[in-house]
C-alpha positions in Angstrom: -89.8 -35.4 -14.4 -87.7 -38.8 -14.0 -84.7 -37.0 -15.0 -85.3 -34.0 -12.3 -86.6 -36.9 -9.7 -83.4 -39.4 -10.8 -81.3 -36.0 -9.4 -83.0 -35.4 -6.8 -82.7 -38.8 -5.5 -78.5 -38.0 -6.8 -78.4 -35.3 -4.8 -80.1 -36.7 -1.6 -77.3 -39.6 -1.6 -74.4 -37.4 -1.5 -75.9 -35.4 0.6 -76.3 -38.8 3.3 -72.5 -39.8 1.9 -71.3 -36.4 3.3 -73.0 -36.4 6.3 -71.9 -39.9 7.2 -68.5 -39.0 6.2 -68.4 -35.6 8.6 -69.6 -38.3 11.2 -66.6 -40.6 10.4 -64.1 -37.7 10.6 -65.7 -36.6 14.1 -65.2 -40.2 15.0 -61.9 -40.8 14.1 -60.8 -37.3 15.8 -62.9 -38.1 18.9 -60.5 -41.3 18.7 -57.3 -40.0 18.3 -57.8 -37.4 20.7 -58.5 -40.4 23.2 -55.6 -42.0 21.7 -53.4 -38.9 23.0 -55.1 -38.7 26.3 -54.4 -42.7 27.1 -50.9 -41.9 25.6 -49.6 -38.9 27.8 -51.3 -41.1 30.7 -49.3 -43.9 30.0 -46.1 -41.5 29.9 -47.5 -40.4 33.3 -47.9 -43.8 34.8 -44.1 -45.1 33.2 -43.0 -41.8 34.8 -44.3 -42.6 38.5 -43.2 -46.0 38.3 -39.3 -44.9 37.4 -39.9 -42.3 40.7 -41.4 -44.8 42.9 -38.6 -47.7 42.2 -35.8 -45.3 42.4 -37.3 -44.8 46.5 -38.0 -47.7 46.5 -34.4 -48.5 46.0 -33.1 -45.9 48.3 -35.6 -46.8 50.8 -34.6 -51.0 50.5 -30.2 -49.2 50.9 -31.4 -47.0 53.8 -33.3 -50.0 55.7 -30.2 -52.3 55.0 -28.1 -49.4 56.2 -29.9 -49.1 59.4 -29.9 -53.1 59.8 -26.1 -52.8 59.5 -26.0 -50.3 62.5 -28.0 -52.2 64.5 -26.2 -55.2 64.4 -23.2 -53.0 65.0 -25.0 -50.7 68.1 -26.5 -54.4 69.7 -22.7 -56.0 69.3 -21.1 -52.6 71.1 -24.2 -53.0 73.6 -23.1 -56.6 74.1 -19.5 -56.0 74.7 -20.5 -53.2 77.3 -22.5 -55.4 79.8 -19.5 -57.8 79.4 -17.7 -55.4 80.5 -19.5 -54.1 83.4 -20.0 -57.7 84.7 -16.6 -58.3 84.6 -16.2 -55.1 86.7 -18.9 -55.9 89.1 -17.6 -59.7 89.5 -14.0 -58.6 90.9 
């Protein structure tokens, strides 16, 4: 009977070792499938970022654009009411 218990006992520890093995495996694929999620989210994130500073660049050219005709529309206004008062003051 030692024998047949000695194999049982054999038995019942490879059976635990697999077990605790098929758990490891689920781990580790539970892992690298969250490994790929973070990953394609990162690619996401790097993706928006490139988007969002090439408006903001176009955004920072148009607002320097519209500065520029500003100054220019405010010096044409300028010369204008020169001009008018030079009219009105003959």
């Amino acid at each position: 009977m030692a024998a047949g218990k000695t194999v049982e006992m054999a038995v019942m520890g490879l059976k635990a070792a697999l077990g605790n093995l098929e758990n490891a495996i689920d781990v580790r694929f539970e892992r690298e499938r969250d490994q790929s999620e973070v990953d394609g989210e990162v690619r996401r994130v790097h993706a928006d970022r490139s988007r969002l500073a090439q408006e903001l660049d176009q955004s920072e050219f148009r607002a320097n654009r519209l500065e520029e005709v500003n100054r220019e529309v405010s010096r044409r206004l300028v010369t204008a009411m020169e001009t008018i008062r030079a009219v009105l003051d003959r």
